[in-house]
Every structure is written in C-alpha cells, then in structure tokens.
C-alpha positions in Angstrom: 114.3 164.7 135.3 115.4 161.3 136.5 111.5 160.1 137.6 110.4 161.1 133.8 112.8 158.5 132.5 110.1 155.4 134.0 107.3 156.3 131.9 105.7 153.4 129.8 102.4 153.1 127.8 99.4 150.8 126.4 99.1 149.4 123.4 95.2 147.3 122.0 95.9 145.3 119.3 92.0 144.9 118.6 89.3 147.0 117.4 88.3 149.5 120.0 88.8 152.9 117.5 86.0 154.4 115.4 88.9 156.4 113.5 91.5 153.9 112.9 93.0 152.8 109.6 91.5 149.5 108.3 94.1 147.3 108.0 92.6 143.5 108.8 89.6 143.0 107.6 88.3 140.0 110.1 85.7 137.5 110.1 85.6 138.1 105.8 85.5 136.3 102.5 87.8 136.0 99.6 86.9 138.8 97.3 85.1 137.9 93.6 88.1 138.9 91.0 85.8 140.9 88.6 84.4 142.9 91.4 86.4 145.7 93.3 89.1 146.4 91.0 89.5 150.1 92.0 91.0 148.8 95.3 94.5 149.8 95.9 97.5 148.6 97.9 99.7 151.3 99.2 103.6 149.2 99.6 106.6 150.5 100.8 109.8 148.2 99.5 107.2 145.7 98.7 105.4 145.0 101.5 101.6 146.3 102.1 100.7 149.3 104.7 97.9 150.3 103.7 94.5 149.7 101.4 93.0 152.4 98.9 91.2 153.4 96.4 91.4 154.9 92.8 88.9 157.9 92.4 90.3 159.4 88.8 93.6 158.5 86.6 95.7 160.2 88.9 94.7 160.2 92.2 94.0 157.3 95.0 92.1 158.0 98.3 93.7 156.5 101.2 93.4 157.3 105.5 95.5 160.1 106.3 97.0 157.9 109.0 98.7 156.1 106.3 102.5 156.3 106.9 105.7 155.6 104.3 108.9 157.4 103.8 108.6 159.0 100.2 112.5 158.7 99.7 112.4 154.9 99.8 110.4 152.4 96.9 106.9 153.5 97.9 104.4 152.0 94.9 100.7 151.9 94.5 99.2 148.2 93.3 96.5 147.9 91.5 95.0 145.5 89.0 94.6 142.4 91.0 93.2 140.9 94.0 96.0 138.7 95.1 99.3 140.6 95.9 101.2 137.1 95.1 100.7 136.9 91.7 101.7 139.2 88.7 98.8 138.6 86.5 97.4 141.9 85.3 98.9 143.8 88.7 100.3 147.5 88.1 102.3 149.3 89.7 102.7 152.3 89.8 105.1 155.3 91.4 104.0 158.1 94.1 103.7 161.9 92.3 103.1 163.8 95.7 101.0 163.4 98.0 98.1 166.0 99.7 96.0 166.2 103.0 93.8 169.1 103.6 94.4 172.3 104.8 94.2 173.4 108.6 91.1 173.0 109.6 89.3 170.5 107.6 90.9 167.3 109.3 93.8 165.3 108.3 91.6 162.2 108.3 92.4 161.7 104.3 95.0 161.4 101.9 95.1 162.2 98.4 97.9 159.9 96.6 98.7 161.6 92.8 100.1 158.7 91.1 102.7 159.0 88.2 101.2 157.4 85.2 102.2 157.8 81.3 99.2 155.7 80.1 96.3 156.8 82.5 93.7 154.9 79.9 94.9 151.6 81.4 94.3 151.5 84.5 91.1 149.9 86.6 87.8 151.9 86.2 88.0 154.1 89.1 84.7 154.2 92.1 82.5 157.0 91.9 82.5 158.9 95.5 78.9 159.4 97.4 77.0 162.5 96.1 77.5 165.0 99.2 74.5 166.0 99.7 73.1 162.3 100.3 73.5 160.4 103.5 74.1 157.1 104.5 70.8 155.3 105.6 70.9 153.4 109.0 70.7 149.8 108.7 72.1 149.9 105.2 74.2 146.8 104.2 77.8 148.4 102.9 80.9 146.0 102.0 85.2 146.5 103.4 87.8 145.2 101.6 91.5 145.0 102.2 94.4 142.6 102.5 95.0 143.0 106.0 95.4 140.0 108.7 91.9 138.3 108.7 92.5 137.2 112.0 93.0 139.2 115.4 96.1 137.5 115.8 98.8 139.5 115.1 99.5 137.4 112.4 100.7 139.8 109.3 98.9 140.4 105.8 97.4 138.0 103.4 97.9 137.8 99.2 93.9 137.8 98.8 91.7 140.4 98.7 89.0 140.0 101.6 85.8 141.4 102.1 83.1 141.6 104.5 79.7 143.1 104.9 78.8 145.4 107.3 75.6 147.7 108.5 75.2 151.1 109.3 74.1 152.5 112.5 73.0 155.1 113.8 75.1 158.3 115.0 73.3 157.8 118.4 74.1 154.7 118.2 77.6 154.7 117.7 78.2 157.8 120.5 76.7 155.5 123.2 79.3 152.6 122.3 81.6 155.1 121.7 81.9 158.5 123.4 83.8 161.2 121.9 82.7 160.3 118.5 83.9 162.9 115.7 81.4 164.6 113.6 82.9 163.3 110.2 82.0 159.7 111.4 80.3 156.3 109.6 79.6 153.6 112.3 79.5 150.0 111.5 78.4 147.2 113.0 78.3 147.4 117.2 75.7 145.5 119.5 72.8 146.4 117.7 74.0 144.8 114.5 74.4 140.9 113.9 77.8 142.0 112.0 80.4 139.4 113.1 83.3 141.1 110.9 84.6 144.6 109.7 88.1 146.2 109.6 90.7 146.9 112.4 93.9 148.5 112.9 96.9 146.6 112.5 99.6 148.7 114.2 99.4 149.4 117.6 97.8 151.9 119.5 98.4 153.7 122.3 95.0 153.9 125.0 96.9 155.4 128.2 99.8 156.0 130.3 101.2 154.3 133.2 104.8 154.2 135.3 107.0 150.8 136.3 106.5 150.9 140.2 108.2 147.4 140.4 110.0 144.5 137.6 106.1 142.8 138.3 104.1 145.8 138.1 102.8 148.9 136.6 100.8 151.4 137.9 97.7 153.0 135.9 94.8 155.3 135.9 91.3 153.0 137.0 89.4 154.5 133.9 92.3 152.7 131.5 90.1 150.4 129.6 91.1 147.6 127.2 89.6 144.3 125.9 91.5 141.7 127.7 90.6 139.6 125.1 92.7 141.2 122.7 96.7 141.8 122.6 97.5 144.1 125.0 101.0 145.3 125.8 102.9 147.5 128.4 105.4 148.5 126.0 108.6 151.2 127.9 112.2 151.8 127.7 111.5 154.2 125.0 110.5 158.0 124.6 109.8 157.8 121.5 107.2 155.4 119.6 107.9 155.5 116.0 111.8 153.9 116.7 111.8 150.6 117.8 114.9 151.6 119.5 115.7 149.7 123.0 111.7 149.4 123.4 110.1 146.6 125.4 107.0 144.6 125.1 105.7 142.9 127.8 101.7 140.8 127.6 99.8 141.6 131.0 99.8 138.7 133.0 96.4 140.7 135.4 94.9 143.6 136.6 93.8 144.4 140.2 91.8 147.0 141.5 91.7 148.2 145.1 88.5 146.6 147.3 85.4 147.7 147.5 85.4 150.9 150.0 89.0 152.0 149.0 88.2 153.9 145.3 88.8 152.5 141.7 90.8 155.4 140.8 93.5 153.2 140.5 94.4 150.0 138.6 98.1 148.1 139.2 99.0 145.6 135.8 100.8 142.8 136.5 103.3 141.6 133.6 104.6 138.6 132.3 108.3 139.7 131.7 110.7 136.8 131.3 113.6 139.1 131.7 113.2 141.4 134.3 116.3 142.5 134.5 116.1 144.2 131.5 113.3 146.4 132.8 113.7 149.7 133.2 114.6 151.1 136.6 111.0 152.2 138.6 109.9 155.2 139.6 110.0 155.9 143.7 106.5 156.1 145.1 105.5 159.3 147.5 105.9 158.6 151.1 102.6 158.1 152.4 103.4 160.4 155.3 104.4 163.3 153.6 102.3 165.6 151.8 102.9 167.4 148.4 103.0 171.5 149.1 100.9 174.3 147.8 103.5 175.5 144.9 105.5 173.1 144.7 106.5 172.6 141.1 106.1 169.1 139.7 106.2 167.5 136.0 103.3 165.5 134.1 104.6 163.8 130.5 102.8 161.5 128.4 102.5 160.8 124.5 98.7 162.1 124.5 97.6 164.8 122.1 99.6 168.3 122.5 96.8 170.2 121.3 93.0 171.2 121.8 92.1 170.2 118.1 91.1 166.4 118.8 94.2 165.0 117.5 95.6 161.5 118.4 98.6 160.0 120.5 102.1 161.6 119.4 105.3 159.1 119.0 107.8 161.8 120.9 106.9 161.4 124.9 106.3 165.2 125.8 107.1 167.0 129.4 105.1 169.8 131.1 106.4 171.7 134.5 103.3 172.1 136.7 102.2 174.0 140.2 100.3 172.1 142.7 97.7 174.3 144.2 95.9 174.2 147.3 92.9 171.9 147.7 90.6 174.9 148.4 91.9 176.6 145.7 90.7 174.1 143.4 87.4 173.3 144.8 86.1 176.3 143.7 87.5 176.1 140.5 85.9 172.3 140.5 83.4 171.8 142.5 82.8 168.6 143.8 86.4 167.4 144.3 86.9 164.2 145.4 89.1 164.2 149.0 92.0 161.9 147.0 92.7 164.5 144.6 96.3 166.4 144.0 95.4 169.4 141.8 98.1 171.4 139.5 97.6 174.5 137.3 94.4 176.3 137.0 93.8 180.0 138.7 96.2 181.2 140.5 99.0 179.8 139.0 100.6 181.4 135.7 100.6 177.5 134.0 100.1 176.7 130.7 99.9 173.6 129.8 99.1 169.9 131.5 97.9 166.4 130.6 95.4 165.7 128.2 92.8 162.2 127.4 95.5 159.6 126.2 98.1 161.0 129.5 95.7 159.3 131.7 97.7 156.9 133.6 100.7 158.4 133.8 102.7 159.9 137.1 102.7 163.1 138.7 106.5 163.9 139.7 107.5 165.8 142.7 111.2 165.9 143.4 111.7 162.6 141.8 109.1 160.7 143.1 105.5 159.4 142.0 103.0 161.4 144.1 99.9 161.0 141.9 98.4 159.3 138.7 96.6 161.7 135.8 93.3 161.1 135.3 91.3 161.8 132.0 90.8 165.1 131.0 89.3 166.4 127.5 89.3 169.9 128.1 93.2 170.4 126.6 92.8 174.4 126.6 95.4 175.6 128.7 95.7 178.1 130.7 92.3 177.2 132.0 90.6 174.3 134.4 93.6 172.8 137.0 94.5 169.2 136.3 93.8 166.8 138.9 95.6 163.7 139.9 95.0 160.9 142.2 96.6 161.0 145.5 98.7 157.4 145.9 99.2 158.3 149.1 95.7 157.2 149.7 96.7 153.9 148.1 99.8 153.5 149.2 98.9 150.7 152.0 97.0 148.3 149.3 99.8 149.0 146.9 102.3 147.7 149.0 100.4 144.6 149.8 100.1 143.9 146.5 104.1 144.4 145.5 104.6 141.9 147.8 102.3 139.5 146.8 100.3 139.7 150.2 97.0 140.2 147.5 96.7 138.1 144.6 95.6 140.4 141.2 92.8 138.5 139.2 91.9 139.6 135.8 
C-alpha cells in the first residue's frame, strides 16, 4: 500500500535497556592484565562484536543478541587484554553454536569452540551456584572492550572495567517497567555508580511516519534521552541492510499546548538533504471521519508475538477493521473521545500493533488517519487496538508545518 511505504523509526544510542548486550563499558578503568583472563572477544573478519566469557575448555557464554554470519572468519580471542597486540592472544575457531530451547529464553548463547589443545587455554570462571542470589547493594565488576564513551565513537584495544552495585528488583521495575523475571539491575538513582555497560548498536524505541521534509510525526508516550544520540532513521523496510537507509539527528520536539492532549509529539529533523527524503504520508482530512468497517493497515517493526520478544529488522503489515466508538467502549471502558479503535469484538481480526509500533500510522485509503499508541497485550484476537484521532490535532499540526509555532526541546 502506497501510505505503508512512509514509515520510519527511532533509534537511542544510550543506555535506556535493562536487556541489552554490553558493548561499551563507560565511565571505567583499564583492566589489571593478571586479572580477568577468562574474558572473551567474539570477532567477525577481525573486528570485535561482542564480549564473553569462557565457562569450560569448550564452551564460551555470550548474550544471545550476539550476531555474526558463521560462513564468514568468525574467531573467539582470548589470552589478552589488549586486542592490539599478539602477546599470549589465542584464537580460536567457532564449533557450533546453541541457545535454549522454546521456552527458556533466548537471552544466552553457548559458543563450542574448536580447540585441539584444550589444556592451554585461560582458567575458565566458575558460574554462580543456582540456588544462591545476588545480594542488593553488592559491589559486582563489567568488563569489555566496547567504546568507553557515549559517543559513538567505535571499540578500544584495552580491556575496561568498571564497578557497579546491585539493586533491588523493586528497584529496578520502578526505573524500569516491564522488567523480565531473569533480570540483575545495576546501578540506577539509588546507586552512586557513575559507569556500567551499554549497547553499542542501535535500537529501535518506537515508530513514527514523515508528515513533511522537516517533520515526523510520533506517539506522545515515545520517550528518549535527548541527551543521548537519537536518530529518525527511514527509507528502509528492513533494518539489518543498510540498504538506501537514512539517518537524520532530531533537531526538536514539540508537544501540543496545555488543554489540547499529549497524545501526540511532532520531531523536527536536521536533514541537510531533504530532497532525498522519502515522500510523506497524506494526513486525514480533518472533516471527514473514518467509517465503522472500514478496513485500514497498521505496520511497524515491534515484536510479532505475545512472548516478550524484541524489535524485528523486516517492517511487518497487518489489515485492520475500525469499529464503532460504542463498540469499543464497552470492550474498554473509559475511552478517551480522541480515540480511533480497530479490531476487537465484533470483528473477525487477528492481529494489530504491539509496544515498539507505538508511533506509527494508522492508514485508511492511503492516508494517515491516526497514530498507534502502546499496547502490551499482543494476544490477538482479543482487546481492539486504539489509535489517536489526528483529526483532533490536525489544526496545531498544521501551524506547526508552517512554522507558525516554534518546537523547543
């Protein structure tokens, strides 16, 4: 559908996710050489992806997010703390690899390493016994040779390390809601840590559609450190091929006035080539009203299951039915007035938008008639979806286009 062809998304480039793969280790100190030698670097032609650990002769623990393709020169160094230099450093060649099975979580990777003279290698770390748990306010050490500064700069030679403390579950959930079960917090308010991992690559937080070549349109409940690197990043459908993608910094953010909603946010870019852009999407007419039935598409690259799993690199697409706004008030009770509602009883739809798709458009006939909001319940057929009208927006929208309102971070 031509209107699905607009779609962009958000990337943070900063530590916001309890579940990411430690990559940079910030705010550390150069490691002591006769201490950590069962840590790992996972390379692929060479260059560092990810950190690891030995736990036996043959086998190296590593995040299950780490990604390589197994038919190029993927190695496993170990033996030294700084990548640059030979010295004692081995290397040595991937056997297989193994994640758990279906249910468990694919949080962790098992890396079986080919090895001829197992009796050389590093002393390995002995794992926690299971049936002992990490104490709150306990002083625990990272590691890795990720960027020691939030940057973007790339990896370093040396082995860092930093300390951190343990907090509390509770803890953690307020900073942090949706926390998984399997979870170790670190650092956080409570805590005077001023260091600890983060993810290197990028990640994607929400959805959003090009409404102009200056500005994006988003779900209000998109959050992001404006501190760190954030992107709009479009002209592709699928993340994991850099393909004809485009990265552009936000240059603001703007939210409607007080007394209109904050449903709604509108992200200004800084794009020195605007032509380039993709083509936006056409916004609803504010006079015209989407029907009961009508059928409509929602896409985004947010998780295509109910089992808690994270962004997916191929953008996905989803036919939806509006249904009537008294239709859904009984199904939710307490709907808001500026809401557009899709699937959910009586409709025969199975499937919608889920957590990460916030953001993104609802289509009708081409055109942007509402923005998905967050929803954690993925379980489909069951609750309808509900988007925010733009219609209602539409007004302070086009002031803003038109620079007759000036967006302030």
């Amino acid at each position: 559908m031509r209107g699905l062809s607009k779609f962009l998304l958000l990337f943070l480039l900063a530590c916001q996710d309890q579940n990411v793969l430690g990559s940079k280790i910030i705010n550390g100190t150069t490691a002591d050489d006769k201490l950590m030698n069962y840590m790992v670097s996972v390379q692929e032609d060479g260059k560092h992806i990810c950190g690891g650990f030995l736990v036996s002769k043959h086998f190296v623990v590593t995040h299950g997010g780490c990604e390589f393709d197994e038919d190029r020169e993927v190695f496993v160094v170990l033996g030294t703390h700084d990548l640059s230099k030979p010295g004692s450093k081995i290397k040595e060649q991937i056997k297989s690899t193994c994640k758990p099975p279906p249910g468990i979580g694919t949080d962790i990777m098992l890396i079986e390493i080919y090895r001829t003279k197992p009796e050389d290698l590093q002393k390995e770390i002995e794992l926690q016994d299971p049936e002992t748990d990490v104490k709150e306010n306990e002083k625990c050490q990272l590691a890795g040779w990720g960027p020691v500064q939030n940057d973007g700069s790339d990896h370093v030679d040396q082995l860092n390390v930093v300390n951190v403390t343990v907090i509390s579950p509770k803890a953690c959930k307020d900073q942090i809601p949706g926390l998984r079960v399997n979870a170790i917090c670190t650092g956080g308010k409570q805590t005077t840590d001023n260091g600890g991992f983060c993810k290197e690559d990028d990640e994607h937080i929400c959805g959003g559609f090009l409404v102009s070549k200056h500005f994006v349109v988003t779900h209000g409940g998109c959050e992001f450190d404006e501190d760190g690197k954030v992107m709009v990043v479009l002209g592709t459908h699928d993340l994991s091929k850099p393909g004809n993608r485009i990265k552009e910094h936000i240059k603001s953010t703007c939210k409607p006035p007080p007394g209109i909603g904050t449903d709604i946010m509108l992200i200004e870019i800084n794009s020195r080539n605007r032509e380039n852009l993709p083509e936006e999407i056409q916004l609803q007419d504010p006079e015209t009203d989407v029907k009961e039935n009508e059928k409509c598409q929602v896409a985004g690259w947010g998780p295509v299951d109910n089992n808690d799993n994270g962004p997916v690199d191929q953008l996905h697409v989803v036919n939806v039915t509006v249904i009537s706004p008294k239709a859904c008030k009984v199904q939710i009770p307490g709907l808001r007035a500026n809401a557009i509602c899709t699937g959910g009883q009586p409709t025969t739809d199975n499937g919608g938008f889920c957590k990460s798709d916030a953001g993104g458009p609802l289509v009708c006939k081409g055109k942007a008639v509402g923005i998905a909001t967050v929803n954690d319940n993925c379980s489909f057929p069951g609750l309808p979806n509900v988007s925010i009208d733009i219609s209602k927006y539409r007004s302070w929208i086009d002031k803003v286009l038109k620079r007759r309102n000036v967006c302030k971070m």
